[in-house]
C-alpha positions in Angstrom: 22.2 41.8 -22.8 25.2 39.9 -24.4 24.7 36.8 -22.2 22.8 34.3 -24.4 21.5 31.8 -21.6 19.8 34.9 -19.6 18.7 36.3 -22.5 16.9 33.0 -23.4 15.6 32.7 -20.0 14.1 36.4 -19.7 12.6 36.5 -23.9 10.9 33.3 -22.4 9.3 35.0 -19.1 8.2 37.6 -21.3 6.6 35.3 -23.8 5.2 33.4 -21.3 2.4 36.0 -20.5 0.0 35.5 -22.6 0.0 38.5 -25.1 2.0 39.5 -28.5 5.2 41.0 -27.8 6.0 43.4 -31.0 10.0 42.6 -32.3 10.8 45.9 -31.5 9.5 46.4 -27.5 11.4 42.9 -27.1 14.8 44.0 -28.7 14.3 46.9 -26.8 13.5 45.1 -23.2 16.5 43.1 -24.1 18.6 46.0 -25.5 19.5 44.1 -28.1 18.4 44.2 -32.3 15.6 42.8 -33.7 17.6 40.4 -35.5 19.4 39.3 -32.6 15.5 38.5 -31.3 15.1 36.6 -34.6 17.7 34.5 -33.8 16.9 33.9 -30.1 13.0 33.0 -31.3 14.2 30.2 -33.7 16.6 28.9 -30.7 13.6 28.6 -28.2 11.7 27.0 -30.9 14.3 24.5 -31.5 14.4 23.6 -27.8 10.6 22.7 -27.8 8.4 25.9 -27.4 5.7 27.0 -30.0 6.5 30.5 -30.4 4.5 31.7 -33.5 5.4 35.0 -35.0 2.5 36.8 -37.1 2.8 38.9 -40.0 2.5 42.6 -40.7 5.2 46.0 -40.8 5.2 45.8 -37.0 5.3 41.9 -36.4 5.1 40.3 -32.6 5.7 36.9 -31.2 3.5 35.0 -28.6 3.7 31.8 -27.3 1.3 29.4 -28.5 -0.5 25.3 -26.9 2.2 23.0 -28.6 1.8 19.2 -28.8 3.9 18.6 -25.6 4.5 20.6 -22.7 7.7 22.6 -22.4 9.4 23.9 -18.9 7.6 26.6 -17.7 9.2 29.6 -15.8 7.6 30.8 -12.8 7.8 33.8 -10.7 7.9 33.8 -6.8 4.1 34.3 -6.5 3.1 31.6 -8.8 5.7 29.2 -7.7 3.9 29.5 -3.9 0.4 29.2 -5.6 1.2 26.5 -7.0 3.0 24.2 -4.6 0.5 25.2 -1.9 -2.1 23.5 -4.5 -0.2 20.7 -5.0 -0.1 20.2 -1.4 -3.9 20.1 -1.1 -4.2 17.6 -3.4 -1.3 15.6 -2.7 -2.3 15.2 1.1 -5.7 14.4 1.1 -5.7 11.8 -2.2 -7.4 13.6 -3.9 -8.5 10.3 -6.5 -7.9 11.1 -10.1 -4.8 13.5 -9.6 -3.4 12.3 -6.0 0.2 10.6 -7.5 0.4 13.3 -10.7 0.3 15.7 -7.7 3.2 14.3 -5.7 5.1 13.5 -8.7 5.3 17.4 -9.4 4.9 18.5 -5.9 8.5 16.9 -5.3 10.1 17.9 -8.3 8.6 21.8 -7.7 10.4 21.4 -4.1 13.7 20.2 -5.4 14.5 23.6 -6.7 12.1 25.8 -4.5 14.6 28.2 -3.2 14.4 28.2 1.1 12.7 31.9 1.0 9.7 30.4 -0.7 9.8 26.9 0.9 9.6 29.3 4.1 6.7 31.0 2.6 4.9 27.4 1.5 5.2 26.0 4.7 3.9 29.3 6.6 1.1 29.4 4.4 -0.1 25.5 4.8 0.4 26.1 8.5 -2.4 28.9 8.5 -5.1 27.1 6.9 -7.4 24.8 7.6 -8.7 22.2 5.2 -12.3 21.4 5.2 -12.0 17.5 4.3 -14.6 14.8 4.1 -13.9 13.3 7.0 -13.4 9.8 5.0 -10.3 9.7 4.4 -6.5 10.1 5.7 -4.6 13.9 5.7 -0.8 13.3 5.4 2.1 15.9 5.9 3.0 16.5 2.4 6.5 16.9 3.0 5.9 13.1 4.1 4.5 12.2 0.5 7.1 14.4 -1.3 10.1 12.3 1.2 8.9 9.0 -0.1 8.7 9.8 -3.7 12.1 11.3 -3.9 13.5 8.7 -2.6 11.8 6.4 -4.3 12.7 8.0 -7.6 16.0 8.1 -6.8 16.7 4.9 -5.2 17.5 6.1 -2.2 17.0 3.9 1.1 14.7 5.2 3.9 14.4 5.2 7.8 11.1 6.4 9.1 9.2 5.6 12.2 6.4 3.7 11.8 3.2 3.0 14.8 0.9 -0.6 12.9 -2.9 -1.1 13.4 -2.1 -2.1 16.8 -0.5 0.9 18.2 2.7 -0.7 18.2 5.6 1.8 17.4 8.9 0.4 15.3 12.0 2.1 13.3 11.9 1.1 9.7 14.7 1.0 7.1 13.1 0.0 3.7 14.1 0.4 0.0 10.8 2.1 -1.4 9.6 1.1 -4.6 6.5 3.0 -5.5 3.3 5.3 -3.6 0.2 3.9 -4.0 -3.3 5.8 -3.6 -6.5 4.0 -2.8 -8.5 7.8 -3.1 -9.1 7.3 0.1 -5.6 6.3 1.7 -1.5 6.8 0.3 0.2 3.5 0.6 3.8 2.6 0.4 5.5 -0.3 -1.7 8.5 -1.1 -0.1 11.5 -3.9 0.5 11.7 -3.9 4.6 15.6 -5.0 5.3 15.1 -5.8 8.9 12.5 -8.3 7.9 13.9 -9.2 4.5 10.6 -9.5 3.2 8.6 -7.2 1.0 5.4 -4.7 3.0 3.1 -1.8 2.4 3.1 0.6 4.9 0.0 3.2 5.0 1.7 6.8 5.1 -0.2 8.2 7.6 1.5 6.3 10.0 4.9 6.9 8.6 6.7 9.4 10.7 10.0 11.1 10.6 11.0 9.7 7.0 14.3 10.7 6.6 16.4 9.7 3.2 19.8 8.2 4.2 21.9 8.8 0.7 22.9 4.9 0.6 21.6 3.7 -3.0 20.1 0.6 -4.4 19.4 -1.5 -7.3 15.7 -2.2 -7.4 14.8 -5.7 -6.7 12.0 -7.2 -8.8 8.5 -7.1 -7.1 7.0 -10.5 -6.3 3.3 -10.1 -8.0 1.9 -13.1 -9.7 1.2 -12.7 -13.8 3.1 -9.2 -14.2 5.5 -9.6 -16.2 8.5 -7.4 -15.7 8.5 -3.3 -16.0 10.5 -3.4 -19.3 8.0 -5.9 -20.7 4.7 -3.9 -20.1 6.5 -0.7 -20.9 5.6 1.2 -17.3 7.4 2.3 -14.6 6.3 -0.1 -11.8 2.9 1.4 -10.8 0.7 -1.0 -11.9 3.2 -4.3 -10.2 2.6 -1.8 -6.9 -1.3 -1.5 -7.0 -1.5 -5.2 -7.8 0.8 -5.9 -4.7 -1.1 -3.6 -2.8 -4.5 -4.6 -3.6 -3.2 -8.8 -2.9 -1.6 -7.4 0.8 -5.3 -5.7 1.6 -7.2 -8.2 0.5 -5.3 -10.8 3.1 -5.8 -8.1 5.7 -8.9 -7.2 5.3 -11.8 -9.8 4.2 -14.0 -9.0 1.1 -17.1 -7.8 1.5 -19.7 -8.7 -1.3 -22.4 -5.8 -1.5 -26.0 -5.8 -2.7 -27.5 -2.6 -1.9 -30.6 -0.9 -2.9 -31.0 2.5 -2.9 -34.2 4.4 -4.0 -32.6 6.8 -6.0 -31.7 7.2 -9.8 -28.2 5.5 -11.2 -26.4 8.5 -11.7 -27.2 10.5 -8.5 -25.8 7.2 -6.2 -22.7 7.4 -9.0 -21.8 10.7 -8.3 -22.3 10.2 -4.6 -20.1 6.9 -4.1 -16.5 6.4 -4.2 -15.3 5.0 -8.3 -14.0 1.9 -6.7 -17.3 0.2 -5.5 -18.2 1.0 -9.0 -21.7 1.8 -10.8 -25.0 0.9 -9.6 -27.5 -0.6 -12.8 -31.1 0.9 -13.0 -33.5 -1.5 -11.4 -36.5 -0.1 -13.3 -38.5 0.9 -11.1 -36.7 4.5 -10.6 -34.3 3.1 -8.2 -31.0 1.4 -8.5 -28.8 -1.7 -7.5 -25.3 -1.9 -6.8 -23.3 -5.5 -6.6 -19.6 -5.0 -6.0 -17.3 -6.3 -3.9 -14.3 -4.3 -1.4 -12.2 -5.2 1.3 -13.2 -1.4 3.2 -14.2 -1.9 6.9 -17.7 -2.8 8.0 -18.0 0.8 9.2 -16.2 2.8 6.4 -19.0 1.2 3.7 -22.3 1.8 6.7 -21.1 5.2 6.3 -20.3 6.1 3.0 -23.8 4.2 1.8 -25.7 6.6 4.6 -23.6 9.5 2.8 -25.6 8.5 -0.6 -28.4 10.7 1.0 -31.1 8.6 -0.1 -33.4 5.3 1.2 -31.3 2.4 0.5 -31.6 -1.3 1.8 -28.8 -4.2 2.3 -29.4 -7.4 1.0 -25.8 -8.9 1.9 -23.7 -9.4 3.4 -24.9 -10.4 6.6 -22.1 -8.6 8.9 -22.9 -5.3 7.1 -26.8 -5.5 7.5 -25.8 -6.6 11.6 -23.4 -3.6 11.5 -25.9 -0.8 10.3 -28.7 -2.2 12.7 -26.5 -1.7 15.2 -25.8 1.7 14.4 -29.2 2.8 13.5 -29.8 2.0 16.9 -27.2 3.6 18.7 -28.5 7.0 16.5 -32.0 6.4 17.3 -30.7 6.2 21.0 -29.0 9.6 20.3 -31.7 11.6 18.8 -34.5 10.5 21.1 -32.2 11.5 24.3 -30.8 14.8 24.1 -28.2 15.7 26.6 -29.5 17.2 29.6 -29.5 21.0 29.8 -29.7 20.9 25.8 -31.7 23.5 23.9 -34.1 21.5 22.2 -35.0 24.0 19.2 -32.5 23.3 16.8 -32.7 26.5 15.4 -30.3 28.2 18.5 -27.2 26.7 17.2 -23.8 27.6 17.2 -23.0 27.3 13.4 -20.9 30.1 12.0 -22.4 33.6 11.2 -23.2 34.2 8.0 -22.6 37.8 6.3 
């Protein structure tokens, strides 16, 4: 192989599974010497990848964890396995790897060629997810939309329907995506109302990229200093502005809850952002933190704890829960008529 780009490209594939390649079987995959694969293992090494080389009268190559993370080459399957992933996690926000996910999601779609683009889509299309029911699912091609063009500048049109129902066109210069965990958000400069906004994605529709560029205008977010002075790219002037918009929205909510339950098991069962409950001592635990969630996004994720727990405050959220603990009382105590009442004949799915 006397082309020294695709001879690069196909010692790396081959590297890339994780074995030791002998000189000899490569030079002879290659059909080329062994000291023409000398050559082209100090080139790739040069260019960033750890390829160690061990000793011996055979000697072989492998490709070893470096300190940073080179480009990968990927073949038709894995490229599908993994952009199908990143899709689960990008649409549902997941919290912890939500924007890492769309970040690569849209740079693996860039160069996906159309065959397995095709294949992705046909393959999101057939599945269901099995999601908490707490959050927001969002078209990932939506997510990957906004973040290209938000990367590259670009201005957007999309449609967009507000809390209202009330359906508008949109043409914005996006600045960044924000995830709550339980929501996607976007930061963006609105040019019909000259003024900045956060739209929530879910409600985005048809985004569609328009090729005119911009120069980013600075965000307006008190005490943050510019992007070059912190040394980020802009996410953390976004969250701030997102969290200040919500927090005019929506008002805060001050909880005190009890729940009869260790620290820990409440802490694994609660969303990060209310934060951690402290040990009340007596095998139960308190939490104190304050959200701007709805009234009936908190009753239920508190109920979701799966343990006794009792509201001290605030007032509206106590009101809220007796409410409901009615209306479920109500439920339970009058079956529908016609209803079998042994809850054993269900019509769950069969299980093998």
């Amino acid at each position: 192989m006397s082309d020294t780009p695709a001879r690069l490209l196909k010692l790396l594939s081959l590297l890339q599974t994780p074995r030791e390649w002998p000189g000899g079987e490569l030079a002879e995959r290659l059909d080329v010497s062994p000291r023409t694969i000398r050559r082209d293992i100090d080139r790739l090494r040069d260019l960033g990848y750890p390829v160690e080389a061990s000793r011996g009268s055979v000697g072989g190559y492998r490709l070893i964890a470096g300190a940073a993370m080179p480009p990968l080459l990927l073949d038709d399957e894995e490229a599908v396995a993994i952009a199908v992933g990143l899709r689960a996690g990008a649409g549902h926000a997941i919290e912890g790897v939500d924007e890492a996910s769309v970040r690569a999601l849209a740079k693996l779609e860039q160069v996906l060629p159309s065959r397995l683009r095709h294949r992705v889509s046909a393959l999101q299309n057939a599945t269901v997810p099995l999601t908490r029911g707490d959050g927001s699912t969002i078209d990932p091609r939506t997510l990957t939309t906004l973040a290209s063009a938000a990367t590259g500048r670009e201005r957007l049109r999309f449609a967009y329907r507000s809390g209202d129902g009330t359906r508008t066109k949109r043409q914005v210069e996006p600045y960044r995506l924000v995830s709550t965990g339980q929501r996607w958000y976007l930061v963006a400069y609105d040019l019909g109302r000259e003024d900045w906004r956060t739209f929530r994605v879910d409600r985005v529709g048809e985004p569609y990229a328009t090729g005119a560029r911009f120069t980013p205008r600075p965000l307006p977010v008190e005490g943050a200093g510019s992007d070059a002075e912190r040394g980020d790219t802009g996410s953390g002037d976004a969250a701030r502005f997102l969290a200040r918009s919500m927090r005019r929205m929506q008002p805060e909510l001050r909880l005190d809850v009890r729940f009869g339950a260790p620290a820990e098991f409440v802490t694994a069962r609660l969303p990060a952002h209310l934060g951690a409950p402290e040990p009340d001592g007596e095998g139960g635990c308190r939490l104190r933190a304050s959200c701007t969630d709805s009234l009936e996004w908190v009753a239920l994720r508190l109920a979701l704890v799966d343990c006794e727990f009792s509201v001290q405050g605030p007032p509206q959220l106590l009101a809220y829960l007796e409410g409901l603990g009615a209306r479920l009382t109500r439920a339970a105590a009058e079956p529908r008529q016609g209803a079998d009442p042994d809850p054993r004949h269900g019509t769950g799915p069969e299980q093998g």
